[in-house]
C-alpha positions in Angstrom: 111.6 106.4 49.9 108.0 107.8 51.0 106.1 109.6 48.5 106.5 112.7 51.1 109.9 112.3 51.1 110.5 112.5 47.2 108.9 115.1 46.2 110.4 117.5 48.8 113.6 116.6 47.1 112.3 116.7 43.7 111.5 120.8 44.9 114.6 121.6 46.4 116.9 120.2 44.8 117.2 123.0 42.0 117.0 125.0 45.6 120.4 123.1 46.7 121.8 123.8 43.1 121.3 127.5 43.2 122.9 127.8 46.6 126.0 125.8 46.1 126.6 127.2 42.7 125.6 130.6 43.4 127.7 131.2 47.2 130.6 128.7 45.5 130.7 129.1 41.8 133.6 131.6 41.6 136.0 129.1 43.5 134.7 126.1 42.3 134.9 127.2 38.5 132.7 127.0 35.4 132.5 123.3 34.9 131.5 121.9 38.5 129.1 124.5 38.4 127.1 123.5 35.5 127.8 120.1 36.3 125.8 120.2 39.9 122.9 122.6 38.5 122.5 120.8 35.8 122.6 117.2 37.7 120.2 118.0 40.1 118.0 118.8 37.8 117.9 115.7 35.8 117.5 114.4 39.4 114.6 116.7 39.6 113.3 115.2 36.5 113.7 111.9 37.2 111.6 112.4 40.3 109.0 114.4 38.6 108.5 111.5 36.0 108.3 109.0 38.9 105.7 111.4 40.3 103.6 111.4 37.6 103.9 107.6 36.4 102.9 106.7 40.2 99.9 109.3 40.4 98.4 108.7 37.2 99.1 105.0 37.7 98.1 104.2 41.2 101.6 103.9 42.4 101.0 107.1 44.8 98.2 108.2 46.5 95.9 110.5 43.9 95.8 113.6 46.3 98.8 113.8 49.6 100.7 116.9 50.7 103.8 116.8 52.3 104.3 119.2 54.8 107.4 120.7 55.0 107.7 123.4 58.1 105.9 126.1 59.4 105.9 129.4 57.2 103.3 132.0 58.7 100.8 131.9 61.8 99.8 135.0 62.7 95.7 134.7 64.6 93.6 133.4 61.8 96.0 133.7 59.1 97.9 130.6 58.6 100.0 128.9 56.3 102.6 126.3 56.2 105.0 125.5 53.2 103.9 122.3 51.9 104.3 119.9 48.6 100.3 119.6 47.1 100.5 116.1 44.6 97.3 115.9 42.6 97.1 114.9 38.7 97.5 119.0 38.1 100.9 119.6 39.9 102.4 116.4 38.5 101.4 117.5 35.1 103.3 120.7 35.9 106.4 119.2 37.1 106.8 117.0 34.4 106.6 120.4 32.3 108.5 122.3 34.1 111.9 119.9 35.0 111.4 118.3 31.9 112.1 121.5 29.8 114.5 123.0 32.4 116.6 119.9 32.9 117.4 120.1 28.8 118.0 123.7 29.2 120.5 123.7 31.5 122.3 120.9 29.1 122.0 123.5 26.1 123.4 126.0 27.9 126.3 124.2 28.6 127.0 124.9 24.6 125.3 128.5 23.9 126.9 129.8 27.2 130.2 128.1 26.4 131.8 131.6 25.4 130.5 133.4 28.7 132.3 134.6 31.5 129.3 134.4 34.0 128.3 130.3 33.6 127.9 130.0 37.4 125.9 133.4 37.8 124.0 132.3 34.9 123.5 128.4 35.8 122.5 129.3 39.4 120.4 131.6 38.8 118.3 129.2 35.9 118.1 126.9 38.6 116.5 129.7 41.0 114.0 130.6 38.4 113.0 126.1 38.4 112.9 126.1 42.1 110.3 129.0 42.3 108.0 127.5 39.9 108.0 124.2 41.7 107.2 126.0 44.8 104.2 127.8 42.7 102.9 124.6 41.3 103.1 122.9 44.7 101.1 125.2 46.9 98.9 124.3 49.0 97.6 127.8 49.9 97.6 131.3 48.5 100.4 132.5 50.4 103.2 129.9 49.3 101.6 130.4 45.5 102.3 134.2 46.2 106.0 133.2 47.3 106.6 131.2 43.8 105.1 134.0 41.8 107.1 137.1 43.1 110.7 134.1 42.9 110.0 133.7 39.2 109.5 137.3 38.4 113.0 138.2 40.7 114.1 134.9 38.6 112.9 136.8 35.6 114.4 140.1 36.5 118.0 138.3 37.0 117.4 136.2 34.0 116.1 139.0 31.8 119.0 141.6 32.2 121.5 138.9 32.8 124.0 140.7 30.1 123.8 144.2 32.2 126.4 145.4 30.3 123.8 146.1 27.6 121.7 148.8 28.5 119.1 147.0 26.4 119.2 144.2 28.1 118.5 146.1 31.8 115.3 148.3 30.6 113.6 145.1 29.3 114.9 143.5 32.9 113.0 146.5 34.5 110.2 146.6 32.4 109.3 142.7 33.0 109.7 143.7 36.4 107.6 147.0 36.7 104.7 145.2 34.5 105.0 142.1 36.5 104.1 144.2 39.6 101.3 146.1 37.7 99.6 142.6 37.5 100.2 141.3 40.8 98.7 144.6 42.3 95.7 142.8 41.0 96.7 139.4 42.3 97.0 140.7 45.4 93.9 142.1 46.4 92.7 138.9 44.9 94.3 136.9 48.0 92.9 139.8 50.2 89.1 139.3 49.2 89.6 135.4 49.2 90.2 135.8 52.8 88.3 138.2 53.6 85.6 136.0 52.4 86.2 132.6 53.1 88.5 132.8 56.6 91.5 131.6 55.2 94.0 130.5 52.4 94.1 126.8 51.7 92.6 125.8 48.9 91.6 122.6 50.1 89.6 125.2 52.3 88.1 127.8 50.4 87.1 125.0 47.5 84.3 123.3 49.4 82.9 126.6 50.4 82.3 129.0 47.1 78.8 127.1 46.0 77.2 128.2 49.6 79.5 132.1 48.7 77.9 133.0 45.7 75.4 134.9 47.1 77.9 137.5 48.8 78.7 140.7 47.4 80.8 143.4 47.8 79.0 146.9 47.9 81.1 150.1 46.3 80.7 152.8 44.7 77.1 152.5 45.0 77.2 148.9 43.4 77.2 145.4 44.3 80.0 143.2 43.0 79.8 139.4 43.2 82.5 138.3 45.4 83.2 135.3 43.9 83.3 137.2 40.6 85.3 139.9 42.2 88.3 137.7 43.6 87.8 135.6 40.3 88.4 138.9 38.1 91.4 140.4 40.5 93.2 137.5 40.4 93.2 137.0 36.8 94.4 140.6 36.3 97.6 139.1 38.3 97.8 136.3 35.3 97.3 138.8 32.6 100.7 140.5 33.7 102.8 136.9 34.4 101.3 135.5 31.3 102.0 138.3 28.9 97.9 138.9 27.9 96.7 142.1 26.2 97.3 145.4 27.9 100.3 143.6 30.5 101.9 141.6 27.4 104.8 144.4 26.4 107.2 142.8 28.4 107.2 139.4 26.6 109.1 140.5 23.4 111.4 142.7 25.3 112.7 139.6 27.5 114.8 138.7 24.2 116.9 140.5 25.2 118.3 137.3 27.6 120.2 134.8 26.0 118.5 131.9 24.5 118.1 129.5 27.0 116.2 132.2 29.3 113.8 133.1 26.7 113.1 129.1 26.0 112.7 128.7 30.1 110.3 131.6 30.6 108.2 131.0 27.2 107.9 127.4 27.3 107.7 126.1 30.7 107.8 128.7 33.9 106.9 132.2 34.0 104.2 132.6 31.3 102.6 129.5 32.1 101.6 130.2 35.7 99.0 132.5 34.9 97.8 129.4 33.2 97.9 127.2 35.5 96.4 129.7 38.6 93.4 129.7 36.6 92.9 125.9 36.0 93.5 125.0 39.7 91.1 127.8 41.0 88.7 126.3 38.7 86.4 125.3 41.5 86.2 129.4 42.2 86.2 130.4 38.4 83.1 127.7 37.5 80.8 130.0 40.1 82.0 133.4 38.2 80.5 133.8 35.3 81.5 137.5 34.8 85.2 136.5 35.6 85.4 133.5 33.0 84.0 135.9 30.1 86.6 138.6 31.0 89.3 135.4 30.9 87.5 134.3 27.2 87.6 138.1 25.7 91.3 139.2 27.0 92.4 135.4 26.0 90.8 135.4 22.7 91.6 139.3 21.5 95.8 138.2 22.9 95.6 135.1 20.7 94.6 137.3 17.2 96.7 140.7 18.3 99.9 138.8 19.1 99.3 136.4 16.0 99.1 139.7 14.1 102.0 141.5 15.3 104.2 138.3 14.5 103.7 138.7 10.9 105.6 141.5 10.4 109.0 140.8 12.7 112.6 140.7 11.6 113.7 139.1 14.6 113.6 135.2 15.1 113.3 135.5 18.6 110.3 138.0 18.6 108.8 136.2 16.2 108.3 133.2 18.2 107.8 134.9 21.5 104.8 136.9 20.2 103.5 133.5 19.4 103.8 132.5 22.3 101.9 135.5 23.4 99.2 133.8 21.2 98.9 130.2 22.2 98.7 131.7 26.2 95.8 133.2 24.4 94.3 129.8 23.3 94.8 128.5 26.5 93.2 131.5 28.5 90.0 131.5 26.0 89.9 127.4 26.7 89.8 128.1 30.6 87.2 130.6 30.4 84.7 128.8 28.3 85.5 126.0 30.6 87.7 123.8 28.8 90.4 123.6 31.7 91.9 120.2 30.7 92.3 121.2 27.1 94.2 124.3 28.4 96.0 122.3 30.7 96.8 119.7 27.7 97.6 122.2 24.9 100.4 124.2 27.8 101.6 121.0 28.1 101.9 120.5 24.5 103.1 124.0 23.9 106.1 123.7 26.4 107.6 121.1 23.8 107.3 122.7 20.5 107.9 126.4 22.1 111.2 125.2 24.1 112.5 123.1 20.7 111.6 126.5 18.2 113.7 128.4 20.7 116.2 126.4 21.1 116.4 126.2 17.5 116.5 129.6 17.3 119.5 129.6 19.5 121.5 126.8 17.2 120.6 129.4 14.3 121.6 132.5 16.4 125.2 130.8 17.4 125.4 129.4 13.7 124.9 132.9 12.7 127.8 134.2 14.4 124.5 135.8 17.1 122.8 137.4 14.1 119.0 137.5 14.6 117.5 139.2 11.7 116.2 136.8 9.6 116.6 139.5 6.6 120.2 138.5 7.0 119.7 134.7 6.6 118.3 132.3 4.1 119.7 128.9 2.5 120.7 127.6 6.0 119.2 124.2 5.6 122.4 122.7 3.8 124.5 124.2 6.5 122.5 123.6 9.3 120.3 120.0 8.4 119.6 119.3 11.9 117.9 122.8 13.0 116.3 122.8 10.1 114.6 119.6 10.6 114.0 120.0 14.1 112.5 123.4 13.5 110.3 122.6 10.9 108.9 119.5 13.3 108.5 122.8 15.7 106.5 124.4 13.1 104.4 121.7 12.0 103.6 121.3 15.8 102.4 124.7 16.9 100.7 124.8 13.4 98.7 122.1 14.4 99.4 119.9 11.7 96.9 116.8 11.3 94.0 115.0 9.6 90.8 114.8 11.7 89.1 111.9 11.6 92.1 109.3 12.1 93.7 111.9 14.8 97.1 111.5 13.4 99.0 114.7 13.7 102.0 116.1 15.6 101.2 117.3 19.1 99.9 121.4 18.9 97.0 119.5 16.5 95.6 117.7 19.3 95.4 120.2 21.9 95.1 123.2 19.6 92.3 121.5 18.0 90.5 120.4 21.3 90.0 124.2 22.3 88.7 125.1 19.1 86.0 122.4 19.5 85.5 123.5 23.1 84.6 126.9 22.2 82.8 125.7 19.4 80.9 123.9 21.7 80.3 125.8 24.2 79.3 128.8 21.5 75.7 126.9 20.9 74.2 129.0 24.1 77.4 131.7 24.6 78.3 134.8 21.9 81.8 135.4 23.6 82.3 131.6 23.2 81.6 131.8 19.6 83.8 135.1 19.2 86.7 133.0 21.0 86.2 129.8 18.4 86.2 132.6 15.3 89.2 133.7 16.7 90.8 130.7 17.4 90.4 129.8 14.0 91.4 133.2 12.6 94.8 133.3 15.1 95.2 129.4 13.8 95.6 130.7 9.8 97.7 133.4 11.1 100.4 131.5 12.8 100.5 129.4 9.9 101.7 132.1 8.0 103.9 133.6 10.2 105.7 130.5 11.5 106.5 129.4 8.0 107.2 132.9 7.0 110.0 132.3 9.9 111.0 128.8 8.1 111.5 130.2 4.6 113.1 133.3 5.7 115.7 131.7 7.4 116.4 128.1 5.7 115.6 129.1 2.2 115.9 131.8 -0.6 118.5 133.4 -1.6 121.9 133.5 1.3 121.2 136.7 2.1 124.5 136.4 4.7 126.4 134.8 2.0 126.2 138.8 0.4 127.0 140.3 3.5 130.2 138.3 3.9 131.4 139.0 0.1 130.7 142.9 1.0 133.2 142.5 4.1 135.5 140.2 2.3 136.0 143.4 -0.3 135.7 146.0 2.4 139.1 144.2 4.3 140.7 143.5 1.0 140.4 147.2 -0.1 141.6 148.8 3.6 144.0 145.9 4.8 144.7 143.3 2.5 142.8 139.9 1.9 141.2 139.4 5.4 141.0 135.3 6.4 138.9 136.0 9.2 136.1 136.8 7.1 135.5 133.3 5.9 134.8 132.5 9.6 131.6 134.0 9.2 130.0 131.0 7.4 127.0 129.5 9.3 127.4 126.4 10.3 125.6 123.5 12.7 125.4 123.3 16.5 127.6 121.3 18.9 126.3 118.1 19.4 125.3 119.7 23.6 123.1 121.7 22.3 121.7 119.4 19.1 120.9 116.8 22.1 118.6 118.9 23.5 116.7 119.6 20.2 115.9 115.9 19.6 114.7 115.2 22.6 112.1 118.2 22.4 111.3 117.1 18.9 110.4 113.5 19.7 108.2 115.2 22.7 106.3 117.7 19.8 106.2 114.6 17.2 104.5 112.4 20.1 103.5 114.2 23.3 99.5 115.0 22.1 98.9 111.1 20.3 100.3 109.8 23.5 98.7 111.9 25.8 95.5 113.2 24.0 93.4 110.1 25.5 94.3 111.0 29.2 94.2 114.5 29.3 91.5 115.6 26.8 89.8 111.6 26.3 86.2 110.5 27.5 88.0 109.4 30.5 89.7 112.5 31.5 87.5 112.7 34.9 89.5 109.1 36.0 92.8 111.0 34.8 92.4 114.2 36.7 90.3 112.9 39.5 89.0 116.0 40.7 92.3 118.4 40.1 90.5 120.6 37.7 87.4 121.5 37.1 85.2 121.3 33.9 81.9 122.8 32.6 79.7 120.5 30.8 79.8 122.2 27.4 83.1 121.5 27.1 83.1 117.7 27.9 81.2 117.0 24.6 77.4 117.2 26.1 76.7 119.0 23.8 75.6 118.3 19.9 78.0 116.3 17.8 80.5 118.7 15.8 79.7 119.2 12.1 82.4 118.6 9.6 82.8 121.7 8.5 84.3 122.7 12.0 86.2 119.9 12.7 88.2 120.2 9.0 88.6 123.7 9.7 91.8 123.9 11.2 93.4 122.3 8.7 92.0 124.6 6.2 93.0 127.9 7.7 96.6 126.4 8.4 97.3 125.4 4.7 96.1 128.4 3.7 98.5 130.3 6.1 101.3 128.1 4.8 100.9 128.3 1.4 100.3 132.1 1.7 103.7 131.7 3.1 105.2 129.7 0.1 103.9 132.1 -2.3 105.1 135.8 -0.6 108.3 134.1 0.8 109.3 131.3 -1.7 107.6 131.8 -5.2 108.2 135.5 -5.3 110.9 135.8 -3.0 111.4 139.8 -2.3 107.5 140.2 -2.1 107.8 140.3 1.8 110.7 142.9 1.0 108.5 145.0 -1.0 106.0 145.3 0.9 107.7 146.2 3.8 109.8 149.1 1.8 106.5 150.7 1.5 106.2 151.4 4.9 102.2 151.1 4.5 99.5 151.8 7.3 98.5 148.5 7.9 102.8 147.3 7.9 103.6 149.9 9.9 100.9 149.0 12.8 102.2 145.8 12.7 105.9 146.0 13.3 105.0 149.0 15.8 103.1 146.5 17.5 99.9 148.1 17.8 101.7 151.1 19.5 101.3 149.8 22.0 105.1 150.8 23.4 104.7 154.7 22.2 101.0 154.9 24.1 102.3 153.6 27.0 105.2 155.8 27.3 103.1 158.9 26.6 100.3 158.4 28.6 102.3 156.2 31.6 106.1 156.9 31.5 105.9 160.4 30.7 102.5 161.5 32.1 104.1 159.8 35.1 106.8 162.4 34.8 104.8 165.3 34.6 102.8 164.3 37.7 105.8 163.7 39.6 106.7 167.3 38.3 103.9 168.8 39.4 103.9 167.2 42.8 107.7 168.1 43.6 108.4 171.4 41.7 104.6 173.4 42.1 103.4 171.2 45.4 106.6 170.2 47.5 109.0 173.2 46.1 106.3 176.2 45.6 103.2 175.4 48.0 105.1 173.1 50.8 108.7 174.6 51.0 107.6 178.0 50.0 105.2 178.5 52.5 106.9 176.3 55.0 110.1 176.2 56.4 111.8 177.9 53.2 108.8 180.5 53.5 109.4 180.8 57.3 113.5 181.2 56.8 113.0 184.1 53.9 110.3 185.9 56.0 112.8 185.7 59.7 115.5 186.7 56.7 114.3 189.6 55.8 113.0 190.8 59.7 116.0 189.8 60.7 118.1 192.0 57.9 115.9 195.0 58.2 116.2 194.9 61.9 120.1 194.5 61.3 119.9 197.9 60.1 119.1 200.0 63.4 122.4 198.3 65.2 124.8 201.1 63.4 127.3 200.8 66.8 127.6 204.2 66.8 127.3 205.2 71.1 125.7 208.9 70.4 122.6 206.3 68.3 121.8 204.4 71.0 122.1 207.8 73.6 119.3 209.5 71.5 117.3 206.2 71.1 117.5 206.2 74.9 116.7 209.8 75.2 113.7 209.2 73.5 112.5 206.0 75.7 113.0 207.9 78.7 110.2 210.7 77.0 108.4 208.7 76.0 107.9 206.9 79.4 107.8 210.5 80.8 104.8 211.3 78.6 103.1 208.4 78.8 103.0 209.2 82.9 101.9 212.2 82.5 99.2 210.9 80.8 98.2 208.2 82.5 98.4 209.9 86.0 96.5 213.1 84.9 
């Protein structure tokens, strides 16, 4: 099999999955439905890993494209759907199958009470399918196709449970924000080829150094166009990747089952924003004004969303608004110029962020589908294997490890590599130096709020254990001793889902100590071989890092935990207390900035208003009322005072006559005079 020939499979056959199951699902059942989708894409995966083994090996060319058929040619524009192999897209479809194949497998568990398996299974494999397409492009416009699939993927995915009406206003708020961004994205595409004559990127890339002298004059300004495209497109990731001002989406998308928001967070939607950035890096390294604006909204998402998660009830918010945060680290590593550390901490992040959902699911299904973790504790004797899974989850995207020997589990490598980059890159850059402050600040934070998430829901007191004794007496009082009750005990995950778990865990135990060499290492030029792009500052030119900065970390995460211990553990109820007071600072919090209310007053309803004005003052009072409704009421009223002289009385009309004939008599007279 030609490397061509592989990889076009290794794209479409999620593709082939989605069809099948989604034209034949109803009349082949439940069972062959998950067992194709979720086949194909261990095929997928399989592939994907022979992709990356032979790339980064030798086994494959470095750089080939596989050209699959003609997609748009239309004069200059031109663009073909094609497969693009380089170290960057293998790295992505490693990421991407790898954490889809092992969410279609838990599925097969959390869905196992659903009526809608093949609805649900074809569409997950949609949603895989369009982010292969993305990561595969070869031009702007087959990029373009993969971002609008995953955010109709998203859409489906989202509001998948449409009996809820929760469920479909988070479905159409993803949606609507989504298109917000890529408003921005694009007129991005249009000023790329405006500007450069076309869409490839194996095109455009060779040309920006001899472009950055171009502008753009508006508004009595001149805008760099590099800078300008650089900027628009971003504003297009902000949206898909859940940064500050486009992020409210994010938490809302809980409202999908489990397996959606593990898809979306760890591996797919989010990510892309991500990854556009790094492989337009060529573009981005001749816009200096674009890669600040990526540092600040990067660095200000990473501490707001590691703040708002400190004050959630809900497991599953909890983690997505940290995942809001690490997209944050990775934005701020791209725009001080650390591409390969973003590129290694998403891939890092899509194992520990796909296990802690996943793990969220086991607990949400052990729960009997209870998510507030006010409701849980004392789980880890009922539920040993989430618990140890999920704490390996939390000592990953904590970034446990001991500099020096580089031991740690995986976030600690990468986490730790954009620290030092901005760091770094600091020396001759304020807005660098902000983003390292930051990253250190957001580092403590998610400390405390991951293991805020641990204690609340593995240990303390069994806070469900009083809720079932309060139901146990309700049903005894109104109907007798009710057996039922006692099925309300949590307990562990089938061994479908708990397979799943592992395997993540082994990848956020391992995946930065294997990896961290290749991706991030003194030979990471060999390893990406001209994928990505990276400024000098943040290959280690500069000085040597002082050991202050370098222990750091560490320090701000055991503070965060132990801050943890002692509000959650050691005086268990503190977090309770403080809460019950409802104060300023709480209250911004778990109103998340207010960001929700502000937008609905100034957007939703201000929206309304204007749409009032235009249709009940402009189109009802101005258009229709001195239009055609003006024009009808005015031949209305002629017409009915007019009505009034027909009386149909014969001796009327005589002496109406009588006087026409006179006055034609007199007017005669006059005129012959």
């Amino acid at each position: 099999m030609t490397p061509q020939l592989l990889v076009t499979l290794l794209v479409f056959a999620p593709f082939a999955g989605a069809c099948i199951v989604g034209a034949l699902g109803k009349r082949i059942g439940d069972t062959p439905s998950m067992a194709i989708t979720t086949g194909l894409l261990f095929v997928a995966c399989a592939l994907s890993w022979t992709t990356f083994i032979g790339v980064v090996g030798g086994g494959m060319p470095a750089h080939f494209t596989a050209t699959v058929a003609p997609f748009i040619d239309v004069g200059t524009f031109k663009s073909a759907w094609s497969v693009r192999i380089d170290t960057l897209s293998a790295v992505m479809l490693v990421v991407v199958t790898t954490v889809s194949a092992l969410v279609h497998l838990y599925s097969w568990g959390y869905m196992a009470e659903d009526e809608g398996k093949p609805r649900f299974f074809a569409y997950l494999s949609f949603f895989t399918f369009a982010m292969l397409a993305l990561v595969t492009a070869t031009d702007f416009m087959q990029l373009f196709f993969g971002w609008e699939g995953v955010g109709l993927a998203s859409y489906l995915l989202i509001g998948f449970w449409h009996h809820k009406a929760t469920a479909n206003a988070a479905a159409i708020k993803a949606f609507v924000v989504n298109r917000v961004g890529d408003v921005g994205f694009a007129l991005g595409i249009m000023t790329v080829y405006w500007a450069f004559g076309t869409i490839r990127f194996a095109e455009i890339f060779p040309q920006v150094a001899g472009h950055t002298h171009l502008a753009w004059s508006f508004a009595g300004r001149s805008w760099p166009l590099v800078d300008l495209a650089c900027v628009l497109l971003f504003i297009g990731a902000m949206g898909k990747s859940a940064q500050f001002f486009l992020h409210t989406w994010l938490p809302d998308a809980m409202e999908g089952p489990t397996p959606v928001s593990a898809l979306i967070h760890a591996a797919t939607m989010v990510t892309a924003g991500v990854y556009m950035v790094c492989l337009l890096s060529p573009m981005f390294e001749f816009a200096p004004v674009a890669r600040h604006v990526v540092t600040i909204i990067g660095a200000v998402t990473a501490l707001f969303a590691a703040t708002v998660g400190l004050a959630q009830n809900d497991i599953k918010r909890v983690i997505a608004y940290s995942t809001c945060s690490q997209l944050g680290y990775m934005f701020f590593a791209a725009g001080v110029g650390a591409y390969h550390a973003a590129m290694f901490h998403l891939f890092t992040h899509a194992f520990f962020k796909a296990l802690l959902f996943l793990s969220a699911g086991s607990v949400i299904v052990g729960m009997h589908h209870e998510q507030d973790m006010r409701k849980m504790g004392a789980l880890w004797k009922l539920m040993p294997i989430t618990y140890g899974v999920m704490v390996i989850g939390t000592l990953a995207i904590t970034g446990v490890g001991i500099p020096g020997i580089d031991l740690g589990f995986a976030g600690f490598y990468s986490k730790d590599a954009i620290i030092n980059a901005a760091f770094l890159a600091g020396g001759s850059d304020g807005i660098s130096y902000f983003a390292f402050v930051v990253g250190l600040l957001a580092a403590g934070l998610t400390s405390f709020y991951s293991w805020r998430l641990i204690f609340m829901t593995f240990h303390g007191h069994a806070k469900w254990a009083d809720d079932r004794r309060a139901h146990d007496a309700h049903a005894a009082y109104n109907h007798g001793h009710d057996d039922h009750a006692h099925g309300h005990t949590p307990h562990e995950s089938p061994w479908v889902m708990l397979v799943p778990l592992a395997a993540l865990a082994v990848g956020a135990v391992f995946a930065g100590g294997v990896f961290a060499e290749q991706f991030i290492g003194p030979d990471k030029a060999q390893f990406w071989r001209g994928a990505i792009t990276s400024a000098p500052i943040a290959t280690g030119a500069a000085a040597v890092l002082p050991a202050w900065e370098v222990w750091a970390p560490l320090a701000v995460t055991a503070l965060g935990l132990f801050g943890a211990w002692y509000v959650y553990v050691r005086h268990e109820g503190m977090g309770a207390r403080i809460a019950a007071r409802k104060g300023p600072t709480w209250a911004l919090l778990y109103n998340k900035w207010y960001f929700d209310e502000i937008y609905d007053a100034t957007f939703v309803r201000g929206a309304a208003r204007l749409g009032d004005l235009f249709w009940k003052v402009g189109d009802q009072r101005i258009i229709d009322g001195l239009g055609p409704d003006g024009v009808s009421a005015a031949s209305y009223a002629v017409g009915k005072a007019t009505g009034k002289v027909q009386t149909g009385y014969v001796y009327h009309y005589a002496f109406v006559m009588l006087l026409g004939v006179a006055g034609l008599l007199s007017f005669a007279l006059w005129a012959f005079h």
